[in-house]
Steps between C-alpha positions, in 0.01 A plus 500: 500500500424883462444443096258229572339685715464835259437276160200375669396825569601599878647774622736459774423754762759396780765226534569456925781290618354424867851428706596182711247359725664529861677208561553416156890586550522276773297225337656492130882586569591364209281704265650879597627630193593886540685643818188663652395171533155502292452125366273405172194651541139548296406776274177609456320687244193704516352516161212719337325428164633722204 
């Protein structure tokens, strides 16, 4: 994703992780996938033209 976004001529300024919505533990059990118990989540880019 990041060389798409720089060969069409972005610059990525930040990548964010946001964490787990409360309640998403209790609501999606079955997706936890590290010990502190952070499930599949969203990254999001904040680009700038190069």
């Amino acid at each position: 994703m990041t060389n798409e976004f720089t060969a069409a001529g972005f610059r990525i300024a930040v990548v964010s992780e946001p964490p787990p919505a409360p309640g998403a533990r209790e609501a999606f059990p079955d997706l936890v996938t590290s010990p502190s118990g952070y499930i599949l989540c969203f990254l999001f880019f904040v680009l700038e033209a190069a």
